[in-house]
Residue, then its C-alpha position, 0 to 999 in steps of 0.5 A: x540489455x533486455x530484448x522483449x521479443x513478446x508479452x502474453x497475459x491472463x488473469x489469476x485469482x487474487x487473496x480476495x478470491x477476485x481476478x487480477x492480472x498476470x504478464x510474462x514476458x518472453x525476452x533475450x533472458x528468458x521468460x518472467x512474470x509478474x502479478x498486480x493486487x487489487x485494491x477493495x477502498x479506492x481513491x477517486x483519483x487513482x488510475x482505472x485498474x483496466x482501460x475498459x475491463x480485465x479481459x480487454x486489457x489481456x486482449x490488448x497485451x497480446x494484440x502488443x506482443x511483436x511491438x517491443x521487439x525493437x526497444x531496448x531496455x537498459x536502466x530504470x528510466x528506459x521502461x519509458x519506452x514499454x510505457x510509449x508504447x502502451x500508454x493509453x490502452x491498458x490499466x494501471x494494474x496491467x502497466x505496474x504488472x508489465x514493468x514489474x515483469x521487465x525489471x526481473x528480466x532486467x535484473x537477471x541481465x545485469x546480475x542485480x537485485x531489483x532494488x539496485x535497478x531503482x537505486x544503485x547508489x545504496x550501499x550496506x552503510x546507506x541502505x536503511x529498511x523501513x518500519x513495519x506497519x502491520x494490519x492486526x484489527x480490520x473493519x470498514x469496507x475490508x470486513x464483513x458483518x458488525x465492525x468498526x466504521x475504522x478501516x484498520x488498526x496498526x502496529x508499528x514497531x519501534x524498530x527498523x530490524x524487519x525480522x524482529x518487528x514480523x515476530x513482534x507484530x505475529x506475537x502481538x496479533x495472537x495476543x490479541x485475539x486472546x484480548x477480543x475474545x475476552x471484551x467481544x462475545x461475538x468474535x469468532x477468530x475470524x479473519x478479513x480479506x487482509x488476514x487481520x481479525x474480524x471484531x463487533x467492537x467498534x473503533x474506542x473499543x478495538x484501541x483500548x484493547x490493543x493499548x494494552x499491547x505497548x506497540x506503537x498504534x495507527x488506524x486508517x480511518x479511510x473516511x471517504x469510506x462514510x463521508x456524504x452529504x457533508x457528514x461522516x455517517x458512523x455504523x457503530x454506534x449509529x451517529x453522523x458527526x460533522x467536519x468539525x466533530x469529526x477533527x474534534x473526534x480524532x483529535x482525542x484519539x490521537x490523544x488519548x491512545x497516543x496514536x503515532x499514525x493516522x491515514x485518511x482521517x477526512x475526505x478525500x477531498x478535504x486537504x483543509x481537514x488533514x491541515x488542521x489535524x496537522x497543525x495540532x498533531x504536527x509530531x503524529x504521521x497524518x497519512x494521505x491515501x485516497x486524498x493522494x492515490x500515488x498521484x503527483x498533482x494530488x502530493x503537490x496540492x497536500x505539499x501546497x496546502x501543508x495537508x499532510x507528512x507522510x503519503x502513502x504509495x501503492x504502486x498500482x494506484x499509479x500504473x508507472x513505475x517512473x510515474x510512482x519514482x517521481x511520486x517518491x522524489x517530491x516527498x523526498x524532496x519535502x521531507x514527505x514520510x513515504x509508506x509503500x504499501x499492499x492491497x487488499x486483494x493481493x497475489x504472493x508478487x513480491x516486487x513492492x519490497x524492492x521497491x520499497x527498499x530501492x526508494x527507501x520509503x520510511x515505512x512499509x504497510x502490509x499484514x501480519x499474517x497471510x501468505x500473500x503479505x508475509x511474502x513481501x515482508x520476507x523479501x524484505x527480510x532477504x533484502x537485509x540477510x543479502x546486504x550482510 
């Protein structure tokens, strides 16, 4: 069992150069911390980050420091008593820091990894490893100057070996520059806050780059990023396309570049949108983010309302742990494709790849380079090299 006997909290700076939040807590098995990411394109509906703001919530972490010393933590389901405690006075992403940092002194305790706290039942013959999902392209609110209305274009490859697709995704990200520099005169080998390239092109002409690249293909369009006023508002070119000419737009993407993966192609507030693009595309992953936000009263409108087939999971959208477990459950249960998933401000915490493994989401989102993104997909490279 793990005795918490203190927490104290402080802020360091995230890949975006931004603050975030660091907990330690002190506990019967030593000292061990955690960090939560930030995220740049946020939902409506996530959980506010902090109660009030970073530093109260840091305040509020050490005003709690004497309060866990008589709760005992013993599996995963009892950081319900860590979340009594608090509930109501910190952020989500102090709550996901703090319960990450009590599953490492819980995972010393009983001589596990992190992924067997969530999952014990997965043994080396069960265990499946999700695909990588790697940002190579970047634009909307995560680059900088002339870019794609398009948030981020994906490679997915056909493989569940992390190993082989890091390598593939890392080859492919250099080809790519070679490709842009090629059709872009302005690119300049930048990079965005996720490590992915920096391009004027806009979306057609980033695909029709990387098509040539035979890996399979997604975008996150994140639409609510240029949704007003009834229209989607495009930069680049200069043009508005109504509800309908937007599903009529993306419809002939995902045709003609044989797109596999599509995230929040409308509103967040539109779950009729994403069902239409579903009903024609019912074999392409129509992905929910800020439509759901780790959320489950949002999964449970999508399920209802036939919305989508694969949801995105950011843990710190949630906060909760258990809030994020029973998120993981529904989709299970409705055959919901789970894509755990990083921020755009990241830290080098590598907990989301035990996570990930431990609900065994089918997909893992995360760069391709960068060493806060490669950290995770190297635990979860780890995670395999162990279960040998």
């Amino acid at each position: 069992m793990v005795v918490v006997k203190k927490v104290s909290a402080k802020h360091i700076l995230d890949s975006r150069r931004e603050k975030t939040i660091f907990v330690s807590v002190y506990t019967n098995m030593g000292k061990f911390s955690a960090s939560s990411p930030t995220g740049k394109s946020t939902g409506k509906y996530e959980v506010k980050s902090y109660k009030k703001n970073l530093e109260k919530d840091i305040e509020t972490l050490k005003k709690f420091r004497d309060y866990f010393s008589d709760d005992i933590i013993d599996d995963f389901s009892d950081l319900r008593r860590i979340e009594d405690i608090v509930d109501g006075h910190i952020g989500a992403n102090s709550l996901f820091a703090l319960e990450s940092a009590v599953l490492k002194a819980l995972a010393m305790e009983k001589k596990k990894q992190i992924w067997q706290l969530i999952n014990p039942n997965i043994l080396k013959s069960t265990g499946k490893f999700p695909r990588i999902v790697g940002n190579c392209v970047g634009g909307g609110k995560h680059s900088q100057g002339k870019k794609s209305d398009f948030q981020e274009f994906l490679l997915i490859p056909k493989t569940n070996s992390v190993k082989n697709a890091f390598e593939i995704n890392k080859k492919a990200k250099r080809d790519v520059s070679y490709l842009l520099r090629e059709k872009d005169e302005k690119f300049e080998n930048k990079r965005n806050y996720e490590d992915a390239w920096e391009t004027s092109l806009n979306e057609k002409e980033i695909l029709d780059v990387l098509k040539n690249l035979r890996v399979p293909l997604g975008v996150d369009v994140a639409a609510s990023g240029f949704y007003g006023r009834r229209k989607y508002h495009y930069q680049n070119p200069m043009l508005q396309r109504t509800k309908e000419e937007q599903i009529s737009y993306i419809s002939n993407l995902i045709r003609n570049f044989k797109l596999s993966y599509i995230e929040d192609p409308f509103d967040e507030e539109d779950f009729e949108g994403f069902a239409k693009l579903l009903r024609k595309f019912p074999d392409t992953l129509i992905v929910g983010d800020d439509l759901t936000t780790t959320n489950i009263k949002r999964l449970g409108k999508a399920i209802e309302m036939k919305s989508i087939n694969a949801i995105i999971v950011k843990p710190n959208q949630n906060g909760s742990l258990l809030g994020v477990a029973k998120v993981c459950e529904l989709a299970k249960k409705k055959d919901i494709k789970i894509i755990f998933s990083h921020r755009s401000g990241e830290t080098e915490e590598n907990i989301l790849a035990d996570l990930a493994f431990g609900f065994q989401a089918e997909f893992f989102k995360s760069g391709i380079t960068g060493k806060e993104r490669e950290a995770k997909i190297r635990r979860l490279i780890e995670i395999g090299r162990r279960l040998k």
